[in-house]
C-alpha positions in Angstrom: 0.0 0.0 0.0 1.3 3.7 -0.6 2.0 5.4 1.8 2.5 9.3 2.8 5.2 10.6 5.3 4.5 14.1 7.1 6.9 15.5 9.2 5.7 18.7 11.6 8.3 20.5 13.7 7.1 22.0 16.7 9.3 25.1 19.0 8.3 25.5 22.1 9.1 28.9 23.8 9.0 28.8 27.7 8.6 32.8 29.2 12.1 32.9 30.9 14.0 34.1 28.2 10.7 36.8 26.9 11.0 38.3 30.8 15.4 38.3 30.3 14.7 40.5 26.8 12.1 42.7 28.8 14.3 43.4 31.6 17.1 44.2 28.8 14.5 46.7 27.0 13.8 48.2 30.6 17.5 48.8 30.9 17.9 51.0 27.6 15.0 53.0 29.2 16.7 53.5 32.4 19.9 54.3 31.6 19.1 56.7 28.7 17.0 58.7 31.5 20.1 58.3 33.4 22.8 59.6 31.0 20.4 62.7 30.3 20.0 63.8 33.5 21.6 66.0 36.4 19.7 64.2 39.2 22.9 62.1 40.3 23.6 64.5 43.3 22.3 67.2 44.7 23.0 70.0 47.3 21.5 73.5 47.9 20.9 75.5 44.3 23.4 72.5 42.8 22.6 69.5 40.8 25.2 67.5 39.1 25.4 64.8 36.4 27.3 62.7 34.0 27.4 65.6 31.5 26.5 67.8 33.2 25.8 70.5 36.2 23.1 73.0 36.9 23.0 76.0 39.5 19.5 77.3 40.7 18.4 80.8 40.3 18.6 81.1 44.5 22.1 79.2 45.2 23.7 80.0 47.9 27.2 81.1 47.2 30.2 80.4 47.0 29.1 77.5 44.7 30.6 73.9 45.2 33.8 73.7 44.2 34.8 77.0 44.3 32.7 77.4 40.6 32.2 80.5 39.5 29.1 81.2 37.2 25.5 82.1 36.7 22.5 79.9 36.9 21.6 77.4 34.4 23.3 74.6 33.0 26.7 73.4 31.9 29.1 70.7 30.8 30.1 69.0 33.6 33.3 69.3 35.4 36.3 67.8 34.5 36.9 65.1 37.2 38.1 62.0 36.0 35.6 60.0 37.7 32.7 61.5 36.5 34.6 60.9 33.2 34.6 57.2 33.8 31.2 57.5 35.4 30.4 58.7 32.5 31.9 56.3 29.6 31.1 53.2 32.2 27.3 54.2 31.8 27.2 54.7 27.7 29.6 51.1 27.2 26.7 49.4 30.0 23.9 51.0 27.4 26.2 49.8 24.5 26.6 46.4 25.8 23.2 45.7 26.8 21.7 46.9 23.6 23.9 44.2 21.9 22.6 41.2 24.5 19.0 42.5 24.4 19.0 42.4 20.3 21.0 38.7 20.2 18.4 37.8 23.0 15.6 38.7 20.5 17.4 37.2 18.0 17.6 34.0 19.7 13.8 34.1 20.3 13.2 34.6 16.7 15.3 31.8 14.9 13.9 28.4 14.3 17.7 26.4 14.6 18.2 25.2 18.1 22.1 25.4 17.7 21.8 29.2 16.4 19.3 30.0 19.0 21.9 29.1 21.7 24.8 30.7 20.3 23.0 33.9 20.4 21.9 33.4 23.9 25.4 32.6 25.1 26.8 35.5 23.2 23.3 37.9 25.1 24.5 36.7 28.3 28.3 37.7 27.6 27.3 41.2 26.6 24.6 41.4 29.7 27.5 40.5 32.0 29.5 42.8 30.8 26.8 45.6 31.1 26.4 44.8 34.9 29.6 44.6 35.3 30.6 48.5 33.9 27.4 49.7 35.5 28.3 48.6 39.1 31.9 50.0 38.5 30.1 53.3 37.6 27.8 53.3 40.9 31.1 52.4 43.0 33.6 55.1 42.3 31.2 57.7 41.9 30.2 58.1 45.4 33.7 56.9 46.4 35.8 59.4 44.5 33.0 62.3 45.5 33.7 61.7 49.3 37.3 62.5 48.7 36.3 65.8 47.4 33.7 66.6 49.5 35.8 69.4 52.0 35.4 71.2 48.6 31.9 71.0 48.2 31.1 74.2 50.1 27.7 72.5 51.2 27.1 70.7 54.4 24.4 68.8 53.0 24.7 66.1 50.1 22.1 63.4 49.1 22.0 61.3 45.9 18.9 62.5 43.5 17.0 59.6 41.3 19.6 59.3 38.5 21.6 57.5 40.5 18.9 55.4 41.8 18.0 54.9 38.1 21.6 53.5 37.8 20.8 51.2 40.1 17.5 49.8 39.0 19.3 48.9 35.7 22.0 46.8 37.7 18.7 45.1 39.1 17.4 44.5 35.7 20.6 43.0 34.2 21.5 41.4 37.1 18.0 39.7 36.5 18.5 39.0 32.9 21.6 37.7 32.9 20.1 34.9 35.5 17.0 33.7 33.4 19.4 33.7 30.6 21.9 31.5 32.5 18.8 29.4 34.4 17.0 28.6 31.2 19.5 27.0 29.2 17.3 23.7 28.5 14.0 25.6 28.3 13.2 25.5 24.5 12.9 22.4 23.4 12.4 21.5 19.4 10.1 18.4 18.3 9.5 16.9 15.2 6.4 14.3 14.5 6.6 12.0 11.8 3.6 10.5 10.3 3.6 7.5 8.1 -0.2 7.1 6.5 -1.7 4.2 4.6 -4.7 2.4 4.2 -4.5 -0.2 6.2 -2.2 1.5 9.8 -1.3 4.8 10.7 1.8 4.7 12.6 3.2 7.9 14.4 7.2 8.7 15.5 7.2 11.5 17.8 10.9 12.8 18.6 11.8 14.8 21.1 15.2 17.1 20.6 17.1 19.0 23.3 20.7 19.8 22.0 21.8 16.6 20.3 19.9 14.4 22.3 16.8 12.4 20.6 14.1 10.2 22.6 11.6 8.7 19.9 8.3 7.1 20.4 6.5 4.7 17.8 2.6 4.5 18.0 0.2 3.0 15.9 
């Protein structure tokens, strides 16, 4: 009897690695609000950033640091680490734009061995996004305390920026775990049909990696 063979190939996608490319997208938002901003620390009439600093209408002088100009705002000052700060926040941006598009990437392709390469390279570039962005929130209070005698303020607090900073170590701290937790989640299955006449037989196969567990019914 003739037969017909029909093979179906079925991708499951577990939510895991959807949540690690949300938490990615969250961190472009957050540090993009961050890197704009002036909010990282405040004082009376002062508000300082990455790029830069602003002085209120009403500040009190003499201004921190000895500064010597009229309100508004202005590139920020030349200590190296707000320089670092600075480049350690756009390379964590850089870096986690790269992991969340392989992430997506990964999500999209149909090839199991492509699909893990990109998430292998996603969690590289996440890691390495954490890792400049807690670098960054380190030294920045660190190296401000040394300078503080010549802050001319008695009263220093951190605004939301640098909370921001924060939240997007959460985030890729986050992402970088589902990413590394869910290696096996995605599993690939092909069915296999054999149709005639007289008996229907069924092979269902079940691929993670290179390993394949087959069933024969009829």
């Amino acid at each position: 009897m003739a037969s017909t063979t029909m093979i179906e190939t079925v991708t499951i996608t577990r939510p895991l690695k959807v949540i690690a490319l949300i938490c990615g997208l969250l961190v472009v938002i957050l540090m993009v609000l961050g890197l704009a901003s002036a909010d990282w620390l405040m004082a009376a009439g002062w508000r300082q950033g990455l790029f830069m600093h602003c002085i209120d209408p009403e500040a009190p002088t003499p201004l921190p640091f000895d500064i010597i100009a009229q309100p508004g705002c202005y590139a920020a000052r030349p200590a190296p680490y707000i320089k670092a700060a600075a480049g350690l926040c756009v390379a964590t941006l850089a870096a986690d734009v790269c992991g969340a598009l392989l992430t997506g990437l990964g999500l999209r392709s149909t090839d199991h061995r492509t699909k893990f390469r990109y998430y292998r390279f996603a969690v590289l570039a996440m890691s390495l996004a954490l890792m400049c962005i807690l670098i960054a929130l380190v030294i920045y209070p660190v190296c401000f305390a040394a300078e503080l005698n010549l802050g001319n303020r008695s009263v220093w607090e951190f605004g939301w920026a640098y909370g921001v900073g924060w939240g997007a170590a959460i985030f890729l701290f986050g992402a970088v775990v589902l990413l590394l937790c869910d290696k096996e989640s995605e599993e690939v299955y092909y069915k296999e049909r054999k149709v005639s006449n007289q008996t229907t037989a069924v092979l269902e196969c079940s691929m993670k990696h290179d390993t394949n567990v087959c069933v024969v019914s009829l």
